[in-house]
N, C-alpha and C positions, 0 to 999 in steps of 0.2 A: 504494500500500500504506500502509495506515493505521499508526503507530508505536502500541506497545504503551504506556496510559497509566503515569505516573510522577510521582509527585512532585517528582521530584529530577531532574528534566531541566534538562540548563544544556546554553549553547553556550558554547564556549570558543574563541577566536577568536585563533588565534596569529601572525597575519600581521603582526599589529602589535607592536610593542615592549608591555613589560609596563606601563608609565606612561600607555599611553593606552590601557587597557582597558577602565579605569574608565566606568562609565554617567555621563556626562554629565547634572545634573538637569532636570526637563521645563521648557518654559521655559512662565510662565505665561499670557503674552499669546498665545500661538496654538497648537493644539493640532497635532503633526505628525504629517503622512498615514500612514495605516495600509498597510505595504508588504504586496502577499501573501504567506506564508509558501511558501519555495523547498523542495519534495523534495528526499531528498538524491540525489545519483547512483549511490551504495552504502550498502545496508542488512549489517553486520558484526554478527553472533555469535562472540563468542569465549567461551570456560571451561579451565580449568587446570583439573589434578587431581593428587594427588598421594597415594600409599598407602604410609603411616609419615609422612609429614610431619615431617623429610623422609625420601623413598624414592623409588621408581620412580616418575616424572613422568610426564608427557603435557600435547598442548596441542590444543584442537578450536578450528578458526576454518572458519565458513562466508560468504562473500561472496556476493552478490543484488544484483543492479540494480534500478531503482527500481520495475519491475513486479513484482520478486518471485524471478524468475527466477536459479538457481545458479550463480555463475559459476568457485566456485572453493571447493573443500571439501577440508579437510584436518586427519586427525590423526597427530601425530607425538609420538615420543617423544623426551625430553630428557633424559633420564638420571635422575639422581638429585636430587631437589629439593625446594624446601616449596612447598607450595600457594601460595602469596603470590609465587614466585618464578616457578612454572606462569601465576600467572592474567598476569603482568606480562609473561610472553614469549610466551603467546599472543595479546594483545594487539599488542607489537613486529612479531610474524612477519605478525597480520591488516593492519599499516600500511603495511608493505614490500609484503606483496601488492598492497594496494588503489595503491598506486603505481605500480604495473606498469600496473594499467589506468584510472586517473584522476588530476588533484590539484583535484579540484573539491570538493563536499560529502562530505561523511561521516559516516553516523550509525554508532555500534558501542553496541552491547547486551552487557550481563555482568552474570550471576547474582551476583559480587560485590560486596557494597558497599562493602567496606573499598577496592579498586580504584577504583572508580568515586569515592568519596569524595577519596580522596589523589589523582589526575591530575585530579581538582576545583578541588582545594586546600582542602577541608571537615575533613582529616586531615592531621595531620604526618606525615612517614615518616622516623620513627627511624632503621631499621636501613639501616647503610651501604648494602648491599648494593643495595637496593628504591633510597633513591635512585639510584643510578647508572643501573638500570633507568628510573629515571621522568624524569631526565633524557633520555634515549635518544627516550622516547618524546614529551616535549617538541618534540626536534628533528624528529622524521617527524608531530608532528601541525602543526606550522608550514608542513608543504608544501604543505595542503591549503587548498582555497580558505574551507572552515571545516571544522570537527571537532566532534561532538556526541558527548559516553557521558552512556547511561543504565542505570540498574541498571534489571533486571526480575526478575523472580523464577524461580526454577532450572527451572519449569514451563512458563514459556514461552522457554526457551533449550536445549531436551532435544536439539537437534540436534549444538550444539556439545558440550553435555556427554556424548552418546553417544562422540562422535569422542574426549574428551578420554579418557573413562576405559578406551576402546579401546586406546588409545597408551599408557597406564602398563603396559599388559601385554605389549607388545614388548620 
């Protein structure tokens, strides 16, 4: 399954300490081998939603193995909350799952970019709350043998956003 094109694709690679993340520069005298790029073994859609902002929450997370196929779809409601705090626990709740049935590659998709930005590190996150959230998710994306988010656009993510805005009305 092909990944939906992105500008703003990164890997982020947390199995290492945060000092040796860093790209190493190329070294000039020999050019090194072009590895082929590895599928992940789960394809993640997540989306939050929240009505009042905050209000009645919800959270849509769909899991797919590497052929495409659904392994695990779920919207739930979370009570009362801001979208920012929806999109950040649907994400938590899709990492917990995908542990249940891997800790190998990981790609996750979300219609937001402020999300995708800040678990980047492209955005600060101010508010106390969001970090302790993005700490969290820190720790459950370091179990993975690597972690990939990419924003796409809310057009090609209609599945989890069905489930999410399903759940704000429980």
């Amino acid at each position: 399954m092909s990944a939906p094109k992105s500008p703003l694709n990164l890997e982020l690679d947390f199995s290492r300490p945060a000092s040796t993340r860093a790209k190493k520069p190329a070294s000039r005298s020999r050019r090194p081998a072009e590895s082929p790029r590895q599928s992940p073994d789960l394809v993640i859609h997540i989306d939050g939603a929240s009505r009042g902002n905050p209000g009645p929450a919800g959270i849509g997370v769909v899991i797919k193995n590497e052929s495409g196929s659904a392994l695990w779809k779920s919207g739930q409601s979370i009570g009362t909350a801001t979208n920012n705090v929806a999109e950040y626990q649907a994400l938590i709740t899709a990492l917990k799952s995908a542990l249940a049935l891997t800790s190998g590659r990981v790609l996750v998709y979300s219609d937001s970019e402020l999300l995708v930005r800040q678990v980047r590190g492209e955005y600060r996150i101010k508010n106390p709350g969001l970090r302790q959230l993005f700490r969290e998710v820190e720790i459950l994306a370091s179990q993975f043998q690597s972690f990939k988010i990419s924003h796409i656009p809310r057009e090609e993510n209609r599945e989890a956003d069905r489930l999410a805005s399903q759940a704000t009305l429980l």
